[in-house]
Backbone as CSV, one residue per row, in Angstrom:
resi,resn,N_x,N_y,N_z,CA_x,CA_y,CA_z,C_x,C_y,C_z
1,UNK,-1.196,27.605,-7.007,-0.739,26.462,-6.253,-0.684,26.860,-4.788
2,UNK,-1.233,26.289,-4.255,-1.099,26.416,-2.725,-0.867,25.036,-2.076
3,UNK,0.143,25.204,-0.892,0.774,24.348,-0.214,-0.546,23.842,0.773
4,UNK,-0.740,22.389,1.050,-1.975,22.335,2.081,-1.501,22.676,3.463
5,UNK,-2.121,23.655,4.355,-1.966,23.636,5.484,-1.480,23.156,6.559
6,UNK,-1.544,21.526,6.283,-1.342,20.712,7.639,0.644,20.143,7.243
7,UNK,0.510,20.754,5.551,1.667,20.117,5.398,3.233,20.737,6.315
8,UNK,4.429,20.540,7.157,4.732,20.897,7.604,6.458,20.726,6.869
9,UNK,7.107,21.928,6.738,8.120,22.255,5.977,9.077,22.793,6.956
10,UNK,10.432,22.027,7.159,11.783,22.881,8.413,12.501,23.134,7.263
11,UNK,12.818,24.052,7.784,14.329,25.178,6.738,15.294,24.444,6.268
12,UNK,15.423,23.403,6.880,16.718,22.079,6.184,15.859,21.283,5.154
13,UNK,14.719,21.010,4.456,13.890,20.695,3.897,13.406,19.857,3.410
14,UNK,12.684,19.061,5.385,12.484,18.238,5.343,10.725,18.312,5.657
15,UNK,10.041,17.648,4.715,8.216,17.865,4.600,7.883,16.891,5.541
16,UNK,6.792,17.077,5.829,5.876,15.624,6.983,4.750,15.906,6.400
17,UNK,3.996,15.120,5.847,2.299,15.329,5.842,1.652,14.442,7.115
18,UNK,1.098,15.215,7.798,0.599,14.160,9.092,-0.397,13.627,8.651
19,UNK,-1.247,13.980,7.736,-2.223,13.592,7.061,-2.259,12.082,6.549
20,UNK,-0.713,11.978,5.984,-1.034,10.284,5.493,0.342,9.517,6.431
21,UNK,1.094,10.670,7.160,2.352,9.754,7.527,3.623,9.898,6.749
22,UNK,3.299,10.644,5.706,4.832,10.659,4.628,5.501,11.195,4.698
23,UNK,6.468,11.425,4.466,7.892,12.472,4.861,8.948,12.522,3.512
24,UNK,9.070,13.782,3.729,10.376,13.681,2.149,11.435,14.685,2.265
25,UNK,12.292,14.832,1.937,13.628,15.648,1.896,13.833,16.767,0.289
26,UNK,13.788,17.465,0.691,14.275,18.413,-0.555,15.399,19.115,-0.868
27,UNK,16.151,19.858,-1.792,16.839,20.454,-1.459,16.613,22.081,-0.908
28,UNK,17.936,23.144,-0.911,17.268,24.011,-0.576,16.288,24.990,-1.099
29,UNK,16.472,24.521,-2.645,15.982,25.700,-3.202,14.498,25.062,-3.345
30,UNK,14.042,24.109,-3.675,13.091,23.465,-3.125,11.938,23.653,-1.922
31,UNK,13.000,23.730,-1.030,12.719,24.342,0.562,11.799,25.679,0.243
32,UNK,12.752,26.306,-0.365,12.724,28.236,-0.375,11.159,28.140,-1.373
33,UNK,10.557,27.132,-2.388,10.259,27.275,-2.591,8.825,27.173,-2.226
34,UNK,9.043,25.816,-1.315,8.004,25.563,-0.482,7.555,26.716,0.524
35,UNK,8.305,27.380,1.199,8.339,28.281,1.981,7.518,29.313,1.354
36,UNK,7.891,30.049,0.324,6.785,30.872,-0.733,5.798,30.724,-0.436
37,UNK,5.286,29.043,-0.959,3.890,28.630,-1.196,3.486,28.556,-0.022
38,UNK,3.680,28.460,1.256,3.828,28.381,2.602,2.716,29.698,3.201
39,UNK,3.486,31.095,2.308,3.227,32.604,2.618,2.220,32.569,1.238
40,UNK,1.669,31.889,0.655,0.322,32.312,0.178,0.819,33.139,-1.444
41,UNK,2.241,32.866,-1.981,2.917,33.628,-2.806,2.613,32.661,-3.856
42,UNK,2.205,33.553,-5.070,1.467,33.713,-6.902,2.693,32.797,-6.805
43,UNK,2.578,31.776,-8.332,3.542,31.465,-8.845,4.539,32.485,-9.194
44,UNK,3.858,33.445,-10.070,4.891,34.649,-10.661,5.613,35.294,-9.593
45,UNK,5.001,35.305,-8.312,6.400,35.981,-6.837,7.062,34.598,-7.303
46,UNK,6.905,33.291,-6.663,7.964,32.496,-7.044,8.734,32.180,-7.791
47,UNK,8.449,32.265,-8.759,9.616,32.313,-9.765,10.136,33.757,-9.558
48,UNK,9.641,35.065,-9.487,10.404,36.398,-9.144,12.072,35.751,-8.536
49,UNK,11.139,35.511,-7.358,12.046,35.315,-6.082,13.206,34.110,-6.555
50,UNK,12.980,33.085,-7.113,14.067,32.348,-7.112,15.097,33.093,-8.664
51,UNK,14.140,33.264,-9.234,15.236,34.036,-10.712,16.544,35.309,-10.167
52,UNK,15.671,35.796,-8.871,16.538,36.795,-8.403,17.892,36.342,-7.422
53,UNK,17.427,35.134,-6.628,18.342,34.590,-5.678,19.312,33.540,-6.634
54,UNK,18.849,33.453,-7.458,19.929,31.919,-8.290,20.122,31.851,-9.468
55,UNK,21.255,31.619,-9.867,21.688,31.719,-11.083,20.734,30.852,-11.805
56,UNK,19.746,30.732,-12.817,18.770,30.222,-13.548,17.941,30.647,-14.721
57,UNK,17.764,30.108,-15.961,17.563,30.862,-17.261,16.085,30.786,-16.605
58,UNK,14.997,31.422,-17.237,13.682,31.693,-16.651,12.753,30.799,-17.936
59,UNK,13.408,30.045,-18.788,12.830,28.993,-19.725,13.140,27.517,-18.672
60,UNK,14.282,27.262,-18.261,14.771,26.496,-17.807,14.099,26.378,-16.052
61,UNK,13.492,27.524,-15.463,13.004,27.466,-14.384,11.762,27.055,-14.032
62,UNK,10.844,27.777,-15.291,9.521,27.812,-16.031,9.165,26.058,-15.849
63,UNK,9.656,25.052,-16.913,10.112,23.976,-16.701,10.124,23.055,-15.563
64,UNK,11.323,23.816,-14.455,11.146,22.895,-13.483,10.317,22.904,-12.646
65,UNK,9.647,24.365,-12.295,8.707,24.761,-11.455,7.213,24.127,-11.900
66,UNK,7.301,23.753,-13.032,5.605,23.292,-13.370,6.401,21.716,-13.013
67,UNK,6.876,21.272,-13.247,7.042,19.770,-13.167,7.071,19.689,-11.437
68,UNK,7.541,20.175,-10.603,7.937,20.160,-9.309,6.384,20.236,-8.944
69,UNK,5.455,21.735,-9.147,4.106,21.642,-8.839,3.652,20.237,-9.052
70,UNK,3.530,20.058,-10.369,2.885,18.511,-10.165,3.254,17.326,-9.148
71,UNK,4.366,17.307,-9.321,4.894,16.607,-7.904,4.309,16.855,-6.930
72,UNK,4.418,18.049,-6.428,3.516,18.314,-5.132,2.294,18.112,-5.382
73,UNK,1.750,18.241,-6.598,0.183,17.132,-6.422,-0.036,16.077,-6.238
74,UNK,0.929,15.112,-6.651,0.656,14.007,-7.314,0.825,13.668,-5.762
75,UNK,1.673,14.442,-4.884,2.385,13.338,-3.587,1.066,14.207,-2.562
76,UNK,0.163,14.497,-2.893,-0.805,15.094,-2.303,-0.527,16.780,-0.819
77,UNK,0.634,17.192,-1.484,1.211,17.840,-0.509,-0.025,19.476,-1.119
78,UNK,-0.250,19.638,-1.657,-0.766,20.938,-2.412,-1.988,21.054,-3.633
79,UNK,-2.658,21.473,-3.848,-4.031,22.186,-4.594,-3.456,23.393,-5.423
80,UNK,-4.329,22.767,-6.487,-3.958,24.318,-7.924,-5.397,24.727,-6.898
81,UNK,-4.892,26.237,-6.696,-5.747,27.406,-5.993,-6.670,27.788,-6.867
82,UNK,-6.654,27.228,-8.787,-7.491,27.697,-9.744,-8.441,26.889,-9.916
83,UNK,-8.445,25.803,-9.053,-9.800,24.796,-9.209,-10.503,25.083,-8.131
């Protein structure tokens, strides 16, 4: 998964795609996660990284992190890096 380039992410975590005009709010961990994908980081660093910073079962993370990716497809913010 990679974040698209133009997409633009502030530390309070708020997205802009200038691309279509859209804007969205996340929370932080959200943020942190965007930020990852930001630095070019494997799914497996991301989940590393958040299992280590937050209290979270790694079935239960597994889960939200694939559903969230899709989100970020669906809202055109990001590309599976495997296609």
């Amino acid at each position: 998964m990679v974040l698209k380039k133009s997409i633009a992410v502030s530390e309070s975590g708020f997205i802009f795609n200038p691309t279509t005009g859209d804007s969205y709010t996340v929370n932080q961990v959200a943020a942190e996660i965007l930020e990852l994908l930001k630095e070019s980081r494997s799914l497996e660093e991301v989940k590393k990284e958040i299992l280590k910073n937050y209290e979270v079962d790694e079935k239960s993370l597994t889960e939200d992190l694939s559903d969230f990716y899709a989100h970020l497809q669906q809202l055109d913010l990001a590309i599976n890096e495997n296609v």
